[in-house]
gemmi code that builds the backbone of each chain (N, CA, C; Angstrom):
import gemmi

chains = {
    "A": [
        ("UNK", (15.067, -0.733, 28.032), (13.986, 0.089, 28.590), (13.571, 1.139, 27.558)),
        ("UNK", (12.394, 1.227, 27.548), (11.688, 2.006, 26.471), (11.472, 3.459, 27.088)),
        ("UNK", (12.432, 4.299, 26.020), (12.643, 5.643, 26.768), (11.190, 6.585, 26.008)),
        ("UNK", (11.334, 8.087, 25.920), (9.814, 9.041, 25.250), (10.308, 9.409, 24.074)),
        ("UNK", (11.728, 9.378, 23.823), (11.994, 9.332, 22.383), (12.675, 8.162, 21.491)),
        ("UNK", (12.849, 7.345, 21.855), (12.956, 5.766, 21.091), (12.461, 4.936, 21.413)),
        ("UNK", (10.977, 4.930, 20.556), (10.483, 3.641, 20.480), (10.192, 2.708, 20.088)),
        ("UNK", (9.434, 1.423, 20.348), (9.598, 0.096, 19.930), (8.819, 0.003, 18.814)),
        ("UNK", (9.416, -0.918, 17.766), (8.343, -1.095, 16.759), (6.946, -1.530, 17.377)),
        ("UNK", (6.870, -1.945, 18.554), (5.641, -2.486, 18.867), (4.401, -1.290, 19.602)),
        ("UNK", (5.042, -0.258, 19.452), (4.639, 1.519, 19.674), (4.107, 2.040, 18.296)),
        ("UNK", (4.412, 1.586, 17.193), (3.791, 2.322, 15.888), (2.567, 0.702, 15.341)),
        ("UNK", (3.347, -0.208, 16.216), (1.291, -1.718, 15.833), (0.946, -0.530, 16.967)),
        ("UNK", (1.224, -0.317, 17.734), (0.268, -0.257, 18.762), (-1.072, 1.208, 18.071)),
        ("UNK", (-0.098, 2.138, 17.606), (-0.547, 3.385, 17.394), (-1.093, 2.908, 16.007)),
        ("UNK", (-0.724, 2.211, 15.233), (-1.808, 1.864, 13.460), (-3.009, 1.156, 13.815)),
        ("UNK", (-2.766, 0.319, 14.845), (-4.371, -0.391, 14.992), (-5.458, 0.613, 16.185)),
        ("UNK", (-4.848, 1.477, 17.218), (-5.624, 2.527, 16.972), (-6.968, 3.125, 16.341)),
        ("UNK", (-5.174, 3.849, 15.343), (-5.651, 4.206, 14.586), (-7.372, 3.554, 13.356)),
        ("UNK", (-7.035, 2.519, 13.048), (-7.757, 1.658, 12.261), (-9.222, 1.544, 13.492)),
        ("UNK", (-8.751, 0.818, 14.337), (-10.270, 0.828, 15.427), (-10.956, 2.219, 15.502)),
        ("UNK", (-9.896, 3.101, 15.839), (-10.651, 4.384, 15.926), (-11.751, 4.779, 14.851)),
        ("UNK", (-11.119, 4.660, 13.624), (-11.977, 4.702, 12.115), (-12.780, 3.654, 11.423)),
        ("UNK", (-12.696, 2.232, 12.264), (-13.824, 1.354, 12.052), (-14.798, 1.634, 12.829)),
        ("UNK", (-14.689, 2.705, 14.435), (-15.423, 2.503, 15.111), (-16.349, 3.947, 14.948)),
        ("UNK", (-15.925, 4.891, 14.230), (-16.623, 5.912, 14.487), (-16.528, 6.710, 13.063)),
        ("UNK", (-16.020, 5.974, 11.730), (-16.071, 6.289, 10.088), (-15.580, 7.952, 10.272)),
        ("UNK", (-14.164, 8.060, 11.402), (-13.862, 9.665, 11.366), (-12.454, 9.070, 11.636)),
        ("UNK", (-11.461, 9.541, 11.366), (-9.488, 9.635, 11.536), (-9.604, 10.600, 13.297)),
        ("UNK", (-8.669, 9.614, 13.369), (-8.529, 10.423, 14.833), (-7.547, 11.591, 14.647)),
        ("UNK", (-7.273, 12.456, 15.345), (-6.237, 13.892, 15.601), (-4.873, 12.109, 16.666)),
        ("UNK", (-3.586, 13.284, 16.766), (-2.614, 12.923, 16.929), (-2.953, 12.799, 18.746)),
        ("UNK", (-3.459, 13.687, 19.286), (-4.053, 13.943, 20.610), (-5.104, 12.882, 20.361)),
        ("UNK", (-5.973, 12.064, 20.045), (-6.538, 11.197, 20.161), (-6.012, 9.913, 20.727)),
        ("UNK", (-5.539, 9.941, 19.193), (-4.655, 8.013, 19.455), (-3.597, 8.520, 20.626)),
        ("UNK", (-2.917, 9.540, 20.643), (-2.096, 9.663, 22.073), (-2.774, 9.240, 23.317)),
        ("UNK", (-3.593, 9.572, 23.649), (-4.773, 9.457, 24.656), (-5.121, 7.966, 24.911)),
        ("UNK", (-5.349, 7.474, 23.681), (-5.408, 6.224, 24.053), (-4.499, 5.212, 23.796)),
        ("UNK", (-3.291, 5.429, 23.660), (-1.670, 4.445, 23.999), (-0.670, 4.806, 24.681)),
        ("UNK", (-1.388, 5.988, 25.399), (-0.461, 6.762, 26.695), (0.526, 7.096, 26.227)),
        ("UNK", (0.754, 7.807, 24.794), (1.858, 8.875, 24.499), (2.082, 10.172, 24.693)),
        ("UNK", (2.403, 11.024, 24.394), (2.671, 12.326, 23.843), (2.213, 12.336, 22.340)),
        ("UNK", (1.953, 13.150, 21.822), (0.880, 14.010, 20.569), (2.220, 14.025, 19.895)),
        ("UNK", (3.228, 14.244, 20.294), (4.713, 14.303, 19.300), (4.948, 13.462, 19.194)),
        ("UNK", (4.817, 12.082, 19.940), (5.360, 10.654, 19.789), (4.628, 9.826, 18.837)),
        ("UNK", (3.011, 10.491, 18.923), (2.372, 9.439, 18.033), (2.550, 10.326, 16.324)),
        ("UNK", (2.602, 11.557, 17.162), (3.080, 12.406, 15.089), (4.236, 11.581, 14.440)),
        ("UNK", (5.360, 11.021, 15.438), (6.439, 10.527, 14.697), (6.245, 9.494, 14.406)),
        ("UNK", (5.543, 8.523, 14.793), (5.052, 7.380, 14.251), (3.976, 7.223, 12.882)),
        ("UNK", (3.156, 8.511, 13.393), (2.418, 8.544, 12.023), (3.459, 8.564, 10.951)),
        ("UNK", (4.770, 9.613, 10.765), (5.537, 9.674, 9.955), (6.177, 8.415, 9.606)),
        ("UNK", (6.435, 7.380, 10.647), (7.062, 5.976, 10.324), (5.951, 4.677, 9.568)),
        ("UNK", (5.071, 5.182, 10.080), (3.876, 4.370, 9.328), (4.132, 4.972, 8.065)),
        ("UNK", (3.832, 6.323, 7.535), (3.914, 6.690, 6.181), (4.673, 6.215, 5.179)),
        ("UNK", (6.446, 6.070, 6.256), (7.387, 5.643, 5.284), (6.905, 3.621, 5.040)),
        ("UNK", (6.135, 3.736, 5.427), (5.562, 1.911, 5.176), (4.408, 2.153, 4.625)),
        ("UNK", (3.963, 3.169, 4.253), (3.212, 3.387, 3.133), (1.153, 2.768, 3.882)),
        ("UNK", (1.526, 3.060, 4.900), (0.408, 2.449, 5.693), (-0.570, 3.893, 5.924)),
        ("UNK", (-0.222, 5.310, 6.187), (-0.502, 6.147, 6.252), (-0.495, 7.205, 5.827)),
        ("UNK", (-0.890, 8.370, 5.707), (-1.042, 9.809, 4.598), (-0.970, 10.580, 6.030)),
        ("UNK", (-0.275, 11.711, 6.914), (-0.775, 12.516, 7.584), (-1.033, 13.600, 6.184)),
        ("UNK", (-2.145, 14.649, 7.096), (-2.630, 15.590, 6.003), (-1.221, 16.562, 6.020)),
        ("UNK", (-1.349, 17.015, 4.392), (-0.048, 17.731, 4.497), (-0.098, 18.712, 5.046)),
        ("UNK", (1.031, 19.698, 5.952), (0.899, 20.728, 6.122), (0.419, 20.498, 7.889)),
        ("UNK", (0.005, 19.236, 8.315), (-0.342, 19.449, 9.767), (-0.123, 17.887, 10.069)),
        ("UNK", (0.739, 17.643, 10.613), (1.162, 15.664, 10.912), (-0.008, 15.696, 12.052)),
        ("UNK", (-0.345, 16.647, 12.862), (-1.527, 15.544, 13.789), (-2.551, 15.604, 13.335)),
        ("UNK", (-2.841, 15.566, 11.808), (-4.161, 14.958, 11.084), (-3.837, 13.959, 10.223)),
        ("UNK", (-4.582, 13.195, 9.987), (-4.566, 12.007, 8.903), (-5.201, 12.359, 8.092)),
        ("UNK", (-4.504, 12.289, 6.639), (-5.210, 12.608, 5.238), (-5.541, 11.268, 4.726)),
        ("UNK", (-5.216, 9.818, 4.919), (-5.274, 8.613, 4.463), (-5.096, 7.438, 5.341)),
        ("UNK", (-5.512, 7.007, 5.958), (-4.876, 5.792, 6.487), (-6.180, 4.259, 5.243)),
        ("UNK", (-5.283, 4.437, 4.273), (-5.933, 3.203, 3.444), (-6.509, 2.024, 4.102)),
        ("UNK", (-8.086, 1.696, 3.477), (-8.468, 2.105, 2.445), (-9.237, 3.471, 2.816)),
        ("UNK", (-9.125, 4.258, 4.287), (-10.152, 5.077, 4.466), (-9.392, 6.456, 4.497)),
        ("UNK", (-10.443, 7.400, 4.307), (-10.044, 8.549, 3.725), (-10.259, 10.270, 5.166)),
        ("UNK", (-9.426, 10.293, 5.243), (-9.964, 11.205, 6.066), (-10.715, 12.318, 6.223)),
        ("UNK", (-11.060, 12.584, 4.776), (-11.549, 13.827, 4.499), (-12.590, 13.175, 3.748)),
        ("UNK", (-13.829, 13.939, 3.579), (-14.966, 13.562, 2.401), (-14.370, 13.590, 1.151)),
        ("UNK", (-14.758, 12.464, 0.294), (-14.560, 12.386, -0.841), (-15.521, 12.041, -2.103)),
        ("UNK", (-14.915, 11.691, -3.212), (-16.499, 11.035, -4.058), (-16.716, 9.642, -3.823)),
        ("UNK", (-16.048, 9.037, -3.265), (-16.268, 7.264, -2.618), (-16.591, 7.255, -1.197)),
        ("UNK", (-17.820, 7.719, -1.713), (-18.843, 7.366, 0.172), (-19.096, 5.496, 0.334)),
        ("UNK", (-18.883, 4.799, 1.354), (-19.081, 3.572, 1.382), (-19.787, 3.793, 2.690)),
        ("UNK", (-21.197, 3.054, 2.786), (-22.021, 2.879, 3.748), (-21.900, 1.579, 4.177)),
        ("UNK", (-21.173, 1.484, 5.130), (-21.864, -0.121, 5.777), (-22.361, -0.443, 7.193)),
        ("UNK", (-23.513, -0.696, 7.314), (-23.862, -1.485, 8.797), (-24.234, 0.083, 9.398)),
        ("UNK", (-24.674, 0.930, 8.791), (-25.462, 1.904, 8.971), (-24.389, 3.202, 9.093)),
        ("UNK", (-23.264, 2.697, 9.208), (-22.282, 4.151, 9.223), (-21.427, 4.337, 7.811)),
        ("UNK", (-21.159, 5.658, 7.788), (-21.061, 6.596, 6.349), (-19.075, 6.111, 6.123)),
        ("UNK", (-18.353, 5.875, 5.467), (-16.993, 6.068, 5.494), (-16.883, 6.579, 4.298)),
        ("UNK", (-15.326, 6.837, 4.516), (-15.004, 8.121, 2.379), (-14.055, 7.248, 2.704)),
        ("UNK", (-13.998, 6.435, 0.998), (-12.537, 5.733, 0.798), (-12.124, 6.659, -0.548)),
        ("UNK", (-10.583, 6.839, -0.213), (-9.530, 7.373, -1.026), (-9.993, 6.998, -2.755)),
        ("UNK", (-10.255, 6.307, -3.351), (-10.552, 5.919, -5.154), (-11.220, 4.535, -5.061)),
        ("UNK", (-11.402, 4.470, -5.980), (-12.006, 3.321, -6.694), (-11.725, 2.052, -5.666)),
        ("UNK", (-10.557, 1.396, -6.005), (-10.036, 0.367, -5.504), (-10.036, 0.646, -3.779)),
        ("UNK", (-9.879, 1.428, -2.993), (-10.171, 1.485, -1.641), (-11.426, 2.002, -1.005)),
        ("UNK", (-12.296, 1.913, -2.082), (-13.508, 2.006, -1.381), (-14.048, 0.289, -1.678)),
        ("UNK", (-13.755, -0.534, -2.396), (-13.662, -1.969, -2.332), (-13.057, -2.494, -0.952)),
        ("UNK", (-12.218, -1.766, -1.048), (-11.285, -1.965, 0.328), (-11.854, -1.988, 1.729)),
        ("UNK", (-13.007, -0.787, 1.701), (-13.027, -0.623, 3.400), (-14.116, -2.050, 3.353)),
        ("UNK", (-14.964, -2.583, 2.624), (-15.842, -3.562, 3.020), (-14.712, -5.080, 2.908)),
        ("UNK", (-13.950, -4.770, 2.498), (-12.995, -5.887, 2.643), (-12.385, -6.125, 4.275)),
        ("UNK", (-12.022, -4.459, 4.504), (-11.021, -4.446, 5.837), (-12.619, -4.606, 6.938)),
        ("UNK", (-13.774, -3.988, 6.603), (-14.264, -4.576, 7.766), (-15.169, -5.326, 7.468)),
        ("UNK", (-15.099, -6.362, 6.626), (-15.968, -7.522, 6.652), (-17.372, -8.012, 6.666)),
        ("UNK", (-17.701, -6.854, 5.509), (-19.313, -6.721, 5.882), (-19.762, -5.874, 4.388)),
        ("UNK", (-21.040, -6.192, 4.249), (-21.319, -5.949, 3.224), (-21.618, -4.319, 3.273)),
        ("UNK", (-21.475, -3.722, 1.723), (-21.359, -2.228, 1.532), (-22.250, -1.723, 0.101)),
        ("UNK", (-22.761, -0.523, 0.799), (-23.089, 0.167, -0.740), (-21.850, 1.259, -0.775)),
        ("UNK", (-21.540, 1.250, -2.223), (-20.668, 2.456, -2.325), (-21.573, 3.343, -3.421)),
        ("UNK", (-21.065, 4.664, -3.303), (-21.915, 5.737, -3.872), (-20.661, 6.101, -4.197)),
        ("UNK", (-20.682, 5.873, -6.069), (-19.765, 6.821, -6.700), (-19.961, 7.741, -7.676)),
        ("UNK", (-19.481, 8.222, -8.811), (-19.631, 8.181, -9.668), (-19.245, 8.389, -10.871)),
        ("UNK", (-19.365, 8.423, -11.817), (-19.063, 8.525, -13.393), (-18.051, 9.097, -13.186)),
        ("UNK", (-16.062, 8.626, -13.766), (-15.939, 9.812, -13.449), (-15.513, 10.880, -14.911)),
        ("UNK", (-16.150, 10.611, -15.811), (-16.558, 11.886, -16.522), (-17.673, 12.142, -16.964)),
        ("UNK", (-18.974, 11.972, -16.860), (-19.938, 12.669, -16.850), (-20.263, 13.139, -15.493)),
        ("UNK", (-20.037, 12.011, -14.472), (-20.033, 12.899, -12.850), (-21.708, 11.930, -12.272)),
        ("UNK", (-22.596, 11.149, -13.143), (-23.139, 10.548, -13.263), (-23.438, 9.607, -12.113)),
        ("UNK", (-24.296, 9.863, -11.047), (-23.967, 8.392, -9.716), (-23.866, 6.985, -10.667)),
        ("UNK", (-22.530, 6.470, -9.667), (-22.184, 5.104, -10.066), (-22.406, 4.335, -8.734)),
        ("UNK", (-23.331, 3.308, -8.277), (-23.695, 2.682, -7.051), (-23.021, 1.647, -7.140)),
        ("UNK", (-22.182, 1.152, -6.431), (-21.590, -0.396, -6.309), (-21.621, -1.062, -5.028)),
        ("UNK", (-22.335, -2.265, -5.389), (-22.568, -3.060, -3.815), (-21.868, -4.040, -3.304)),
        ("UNK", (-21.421, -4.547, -2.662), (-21.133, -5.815, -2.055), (-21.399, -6.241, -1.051)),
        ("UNK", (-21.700, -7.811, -1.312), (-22.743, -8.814, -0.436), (-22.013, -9.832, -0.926)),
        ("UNK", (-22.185, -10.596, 0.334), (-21.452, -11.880, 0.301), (-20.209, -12.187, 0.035)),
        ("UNK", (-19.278, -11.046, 0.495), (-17.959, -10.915, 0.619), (-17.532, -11.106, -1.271)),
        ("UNK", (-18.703, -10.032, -1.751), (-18.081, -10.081, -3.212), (-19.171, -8.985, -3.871)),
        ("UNK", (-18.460, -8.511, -5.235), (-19.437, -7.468, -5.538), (-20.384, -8.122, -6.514)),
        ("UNK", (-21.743, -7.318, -6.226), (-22.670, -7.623, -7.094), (-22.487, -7.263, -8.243)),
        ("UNK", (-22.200, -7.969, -9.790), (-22.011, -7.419, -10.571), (-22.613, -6.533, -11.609)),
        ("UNK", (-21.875, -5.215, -11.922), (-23.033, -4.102, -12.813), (-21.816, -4.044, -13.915)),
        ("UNK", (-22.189, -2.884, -15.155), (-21.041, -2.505, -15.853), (-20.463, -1.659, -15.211)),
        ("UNK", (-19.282, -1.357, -15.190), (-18.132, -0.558, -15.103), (-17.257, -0.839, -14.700)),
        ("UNK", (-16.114, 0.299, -15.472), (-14.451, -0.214, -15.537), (-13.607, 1.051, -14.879)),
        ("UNK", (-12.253, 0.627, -14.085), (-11.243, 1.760, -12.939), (-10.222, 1.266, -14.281)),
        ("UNK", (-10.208, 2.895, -14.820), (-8.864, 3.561, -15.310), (-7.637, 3.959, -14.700)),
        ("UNK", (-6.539, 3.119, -14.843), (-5.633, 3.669, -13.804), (-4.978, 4.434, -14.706)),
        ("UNK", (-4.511, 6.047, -14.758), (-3.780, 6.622, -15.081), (-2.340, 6.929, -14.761)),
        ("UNK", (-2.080, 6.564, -13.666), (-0.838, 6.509, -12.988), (-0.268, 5.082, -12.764)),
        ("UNK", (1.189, 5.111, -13.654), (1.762, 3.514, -13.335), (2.218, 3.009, -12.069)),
        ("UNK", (1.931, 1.549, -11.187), (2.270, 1.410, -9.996), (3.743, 2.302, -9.487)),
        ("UNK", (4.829, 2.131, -10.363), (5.628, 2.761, -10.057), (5.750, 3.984, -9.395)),
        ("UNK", (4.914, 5.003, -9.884), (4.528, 6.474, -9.382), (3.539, 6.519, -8.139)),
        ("UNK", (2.707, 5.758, -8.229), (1.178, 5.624, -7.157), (1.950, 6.357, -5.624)),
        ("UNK", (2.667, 6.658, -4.992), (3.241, 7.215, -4.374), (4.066, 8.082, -4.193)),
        ("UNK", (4.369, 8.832, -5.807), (4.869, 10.324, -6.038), (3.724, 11.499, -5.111)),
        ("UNK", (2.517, 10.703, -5.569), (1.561, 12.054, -5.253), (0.200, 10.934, -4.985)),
        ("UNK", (0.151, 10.144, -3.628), (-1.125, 9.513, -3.932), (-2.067, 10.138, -3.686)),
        ("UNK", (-2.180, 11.177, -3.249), (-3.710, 11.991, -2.928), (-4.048, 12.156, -4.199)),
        ("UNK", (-3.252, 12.146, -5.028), (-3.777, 12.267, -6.934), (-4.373, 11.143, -7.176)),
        ("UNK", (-3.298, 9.899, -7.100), (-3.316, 8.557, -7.716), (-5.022, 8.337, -7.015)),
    ],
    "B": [
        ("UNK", (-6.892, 6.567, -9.508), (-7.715, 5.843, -10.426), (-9.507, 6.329, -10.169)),
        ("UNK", (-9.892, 6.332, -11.838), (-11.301, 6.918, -11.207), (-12.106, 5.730, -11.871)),
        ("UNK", (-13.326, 5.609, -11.575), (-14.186, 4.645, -11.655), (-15.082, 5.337, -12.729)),
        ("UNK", (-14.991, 4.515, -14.002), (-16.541, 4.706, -15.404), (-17.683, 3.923, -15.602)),
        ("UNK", (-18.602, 4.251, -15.900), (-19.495, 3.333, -16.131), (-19.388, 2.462, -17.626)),
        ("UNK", (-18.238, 2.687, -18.643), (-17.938, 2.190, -19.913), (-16.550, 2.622, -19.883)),
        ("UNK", (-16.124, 1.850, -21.035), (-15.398, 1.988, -21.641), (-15.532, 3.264, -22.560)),
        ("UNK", (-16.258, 3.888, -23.102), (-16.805, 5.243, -23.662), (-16.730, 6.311, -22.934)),
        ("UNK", (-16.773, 5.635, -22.000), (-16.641, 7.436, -20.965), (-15.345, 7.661, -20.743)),
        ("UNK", (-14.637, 6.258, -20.484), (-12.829, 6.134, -20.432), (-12.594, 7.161, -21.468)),
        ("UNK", (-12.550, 6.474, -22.826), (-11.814, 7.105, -23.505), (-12.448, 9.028, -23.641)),
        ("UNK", (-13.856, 9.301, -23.077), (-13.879, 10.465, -23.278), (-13.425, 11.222, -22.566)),
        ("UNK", (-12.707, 10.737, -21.077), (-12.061, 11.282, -20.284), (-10.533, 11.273, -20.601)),
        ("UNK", (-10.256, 10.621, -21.126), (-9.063, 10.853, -21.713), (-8.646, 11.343, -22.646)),
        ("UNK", (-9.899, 11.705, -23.430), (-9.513, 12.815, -24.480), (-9.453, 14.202, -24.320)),
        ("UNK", (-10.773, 14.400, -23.450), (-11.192, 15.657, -22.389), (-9.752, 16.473, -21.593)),
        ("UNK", (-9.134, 15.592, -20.957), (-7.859, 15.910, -19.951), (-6.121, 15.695, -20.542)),
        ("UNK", (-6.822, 15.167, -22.335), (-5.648, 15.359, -22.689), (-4.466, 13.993, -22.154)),
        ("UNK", (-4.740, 13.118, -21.667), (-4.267, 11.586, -20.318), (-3.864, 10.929, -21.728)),
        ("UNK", (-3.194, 9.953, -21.714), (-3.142, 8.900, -22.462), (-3.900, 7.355, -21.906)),
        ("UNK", (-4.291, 6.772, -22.844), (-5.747, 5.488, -22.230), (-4.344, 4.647, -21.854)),
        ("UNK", (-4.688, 4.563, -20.377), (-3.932, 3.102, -20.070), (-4.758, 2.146, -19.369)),
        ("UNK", (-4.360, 1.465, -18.906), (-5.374, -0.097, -18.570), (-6.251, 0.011, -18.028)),
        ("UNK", (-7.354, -0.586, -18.131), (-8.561, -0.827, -17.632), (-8.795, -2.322, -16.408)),
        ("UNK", (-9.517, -1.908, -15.413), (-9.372, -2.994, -14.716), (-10.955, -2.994, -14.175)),
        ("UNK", (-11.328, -4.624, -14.139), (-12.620, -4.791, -14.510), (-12.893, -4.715, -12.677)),
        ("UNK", (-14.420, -4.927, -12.201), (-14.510, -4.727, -11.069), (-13.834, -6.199, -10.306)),
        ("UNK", (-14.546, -7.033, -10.561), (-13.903, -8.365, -9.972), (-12.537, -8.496, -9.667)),
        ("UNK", (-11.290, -7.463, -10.779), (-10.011, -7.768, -10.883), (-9.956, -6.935, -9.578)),
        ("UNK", (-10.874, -6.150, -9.685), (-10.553, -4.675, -8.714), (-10.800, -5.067, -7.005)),
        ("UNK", (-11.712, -5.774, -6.951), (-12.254, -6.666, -5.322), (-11.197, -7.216, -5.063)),
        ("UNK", (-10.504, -8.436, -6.181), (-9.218, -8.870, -5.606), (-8.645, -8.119, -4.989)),
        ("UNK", (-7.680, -6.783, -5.192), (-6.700, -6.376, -5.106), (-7.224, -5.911, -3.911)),
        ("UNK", (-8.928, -5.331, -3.449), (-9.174, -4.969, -2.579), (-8.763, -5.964, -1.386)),
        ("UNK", (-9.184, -7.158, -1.469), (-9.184, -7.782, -0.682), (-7.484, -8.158, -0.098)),
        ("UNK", (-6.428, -8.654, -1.272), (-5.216, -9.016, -0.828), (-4.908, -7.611, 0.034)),
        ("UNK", (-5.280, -6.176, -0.484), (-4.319, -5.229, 0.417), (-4.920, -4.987, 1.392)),
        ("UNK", (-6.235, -5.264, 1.821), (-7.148, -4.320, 2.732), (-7.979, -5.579, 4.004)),
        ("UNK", (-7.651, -6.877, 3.308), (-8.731, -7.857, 4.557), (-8.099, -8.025, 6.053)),
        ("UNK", (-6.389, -7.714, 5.601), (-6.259, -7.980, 6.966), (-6.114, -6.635, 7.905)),
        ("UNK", (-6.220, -5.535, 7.244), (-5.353, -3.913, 7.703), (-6.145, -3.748, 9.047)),
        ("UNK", (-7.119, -4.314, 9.913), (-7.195, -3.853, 11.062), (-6.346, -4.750, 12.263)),
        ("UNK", (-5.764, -5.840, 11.408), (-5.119, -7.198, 12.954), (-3.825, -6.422, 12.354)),
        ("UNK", (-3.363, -7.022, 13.806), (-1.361, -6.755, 13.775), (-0.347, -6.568, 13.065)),
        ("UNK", (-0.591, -7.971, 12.188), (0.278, -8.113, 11.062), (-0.145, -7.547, 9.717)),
        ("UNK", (-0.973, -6.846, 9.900), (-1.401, -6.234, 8.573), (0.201, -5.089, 7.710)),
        ("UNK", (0.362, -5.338, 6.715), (1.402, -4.730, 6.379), (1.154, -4.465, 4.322)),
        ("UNK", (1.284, -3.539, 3.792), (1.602, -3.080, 2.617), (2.386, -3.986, 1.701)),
        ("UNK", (1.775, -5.249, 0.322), (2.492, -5.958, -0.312), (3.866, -5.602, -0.448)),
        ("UNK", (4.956, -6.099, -0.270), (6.212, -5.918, -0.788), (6.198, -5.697, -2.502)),
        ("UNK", (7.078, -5.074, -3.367), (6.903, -4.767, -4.602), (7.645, -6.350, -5.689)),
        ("UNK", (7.887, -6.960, -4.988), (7.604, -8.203, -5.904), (6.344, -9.094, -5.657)),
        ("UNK", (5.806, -9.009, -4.376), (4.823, -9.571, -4.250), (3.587, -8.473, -4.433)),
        ("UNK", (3.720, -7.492, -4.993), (2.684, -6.829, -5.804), (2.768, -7.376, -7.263)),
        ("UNK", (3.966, -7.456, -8.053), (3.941, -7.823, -9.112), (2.936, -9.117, -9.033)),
        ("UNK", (3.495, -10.091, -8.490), (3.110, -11.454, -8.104), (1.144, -11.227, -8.407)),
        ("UNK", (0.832, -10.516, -7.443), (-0.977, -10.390, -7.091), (-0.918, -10.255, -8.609)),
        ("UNK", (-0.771, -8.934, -9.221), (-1.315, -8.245, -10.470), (-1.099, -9.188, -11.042)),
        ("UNK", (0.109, -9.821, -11.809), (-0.008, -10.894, -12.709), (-0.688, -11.973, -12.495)),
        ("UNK", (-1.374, -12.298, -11.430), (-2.235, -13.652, -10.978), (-3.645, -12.995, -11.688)),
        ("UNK", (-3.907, -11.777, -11.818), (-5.317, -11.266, -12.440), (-5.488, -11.022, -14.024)),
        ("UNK", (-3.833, -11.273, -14.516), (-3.739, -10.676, -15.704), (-3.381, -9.013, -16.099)),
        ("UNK", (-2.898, -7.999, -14.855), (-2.412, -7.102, -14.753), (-0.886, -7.391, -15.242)),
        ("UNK", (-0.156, -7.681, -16.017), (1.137, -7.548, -16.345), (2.256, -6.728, -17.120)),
        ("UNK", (3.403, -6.867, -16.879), (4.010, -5.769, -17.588), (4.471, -4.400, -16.700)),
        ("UNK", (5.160, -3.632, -17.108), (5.912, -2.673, -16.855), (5.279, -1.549, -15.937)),
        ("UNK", (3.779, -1.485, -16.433), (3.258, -0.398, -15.998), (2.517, -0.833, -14.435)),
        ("UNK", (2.410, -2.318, -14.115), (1.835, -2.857, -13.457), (3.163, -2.958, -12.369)),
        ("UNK", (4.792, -2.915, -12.396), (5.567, -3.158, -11.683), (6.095, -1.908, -10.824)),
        ("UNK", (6.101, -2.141, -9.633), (6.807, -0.653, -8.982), (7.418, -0.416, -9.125)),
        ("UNK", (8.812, -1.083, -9.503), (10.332, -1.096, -9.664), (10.123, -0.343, -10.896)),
        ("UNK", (9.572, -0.522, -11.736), (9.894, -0.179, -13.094), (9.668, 1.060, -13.191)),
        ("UNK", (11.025, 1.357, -14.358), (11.199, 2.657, -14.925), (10.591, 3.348, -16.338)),
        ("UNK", (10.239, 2.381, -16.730), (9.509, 2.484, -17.992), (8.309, 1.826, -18.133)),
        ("UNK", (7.329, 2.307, -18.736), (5.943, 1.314, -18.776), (4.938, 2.198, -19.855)),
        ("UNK", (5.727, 2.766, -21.195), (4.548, 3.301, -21.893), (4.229, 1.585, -22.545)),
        ("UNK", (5.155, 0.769, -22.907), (4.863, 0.049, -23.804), (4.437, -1.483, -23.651)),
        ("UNK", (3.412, -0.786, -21.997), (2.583, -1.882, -21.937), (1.046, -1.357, -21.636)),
        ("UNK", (1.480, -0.247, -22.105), (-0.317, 1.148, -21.780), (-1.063, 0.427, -23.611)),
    ],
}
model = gemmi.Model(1)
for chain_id, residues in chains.items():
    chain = gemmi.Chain(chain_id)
    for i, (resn, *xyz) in enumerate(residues, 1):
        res = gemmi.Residue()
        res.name, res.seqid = resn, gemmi.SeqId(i, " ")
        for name, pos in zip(("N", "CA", "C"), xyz):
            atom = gemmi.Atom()
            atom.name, atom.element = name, gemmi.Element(name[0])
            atom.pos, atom.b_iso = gemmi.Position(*pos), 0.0
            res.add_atom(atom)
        chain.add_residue(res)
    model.add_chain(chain)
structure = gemmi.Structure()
structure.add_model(model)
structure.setup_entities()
């Protein structure tokens, strides 16, 4: 029997896809009182899950406050410089490679608005037809996979 | 990782911030990776590559080497 403080792995699918619908459906991260609301938890139950998702590397709560999401990859919870528009709504993906991402995770074609990132220069990248249209430009990774999770709000 | 419009701006950002130039990854290599980590993340089983089967993806694109492996402890001398 599933007690209010041990729960089933099938309590943190329940609370990540949520999560994910919540932010396919409205290009905003829900609060901890959200997704609670809608998987009939407690706001502490779904904070601890956010924390168990994290350690699976599935989630970012924002630091400093677990009932916000700073990341749930590829989408970003906060505005960033990777605006991805698709199907008429606005999303911020986390870098380069996860703003590829959100038209991947929802299956539909995207403009992304980036840009240069050292002159600062708009860089537009599209995808159609479940592939990108090709332009010049190249993602510098400065951080080796190894680290990408010392500090990914950097990476 | 930040996104350039050249290879010229790479290296001027890396001279600018003082960084050392490490790999470049073209957009196409970059959609892949989008796609293996991100097509399934809204169904059930969606879950984060395991770190040999990250190695696995990257080396299928030509990402290889030290700096490309999670495990690894060292990786200047594949920058």
């Amino acid at each position: 029997m599933q007690t209010s403080t041990v729960m089933h792995p099938d309590f943190d699918t329940a609370v990540k896809l949520t999560i994910y619908t919540f932010i396919a459906e409205t290009a905003a991260a829900p609060s901890s009182a959200e997704v609670a609301e809608k998987v009939g938890a407690s706001p502490a139950e779904v904070e601890a899950a956010f924390g168990r998702l994290h350690v699976k590397r599935l989630l970012v709560p924002e630091p400093g406050d677990p009932s916000r999401i700073r990341m749930a990859p590829p989408f970003s919870g906060v505005a960033t410089p990777f605006s991805v528009e698709v199907r008429g709504m606005r999303y911020y993906a986390n870098c380069a490679w996860d703003a590829l991402g959100i038209p991947a995770a929802l299956r539909a074609d995207a403009v992304i608005l980036a840009a240069d990132g050292f002159s600062g220069e708009p860089l537009t990248l599209e995808v159609k037809g479940n592939r990108p249209v090709p332009r010049e430009c190249v993602v510098h990774f400065a951080v080796p996979a190894a680290r990408w999770w010392e500090d990914i709000i950097y990476t | 990782m930040l996104l350039f419009r050249s290879e010229e701006t790479v290296n001027r950002w890396c001279q600018t911030h003082q960084v050392p130039r490490r790999p470049l990854v073209t957009l196409d290599q970059l959609w892949h990776l989008a796609v293996v980590w991100y097509a399934n993340r809204l169904t059930v089983e969606s879950r984060r590559p395991a770190p040999d089967e990250m190695v696995a993806v990257f080396a299928g694109i030509g990402l290889e080497g030290p700096f490309w492996d999670p495990k690894a402890d060292k990786w200047e001398s594949a920058t």
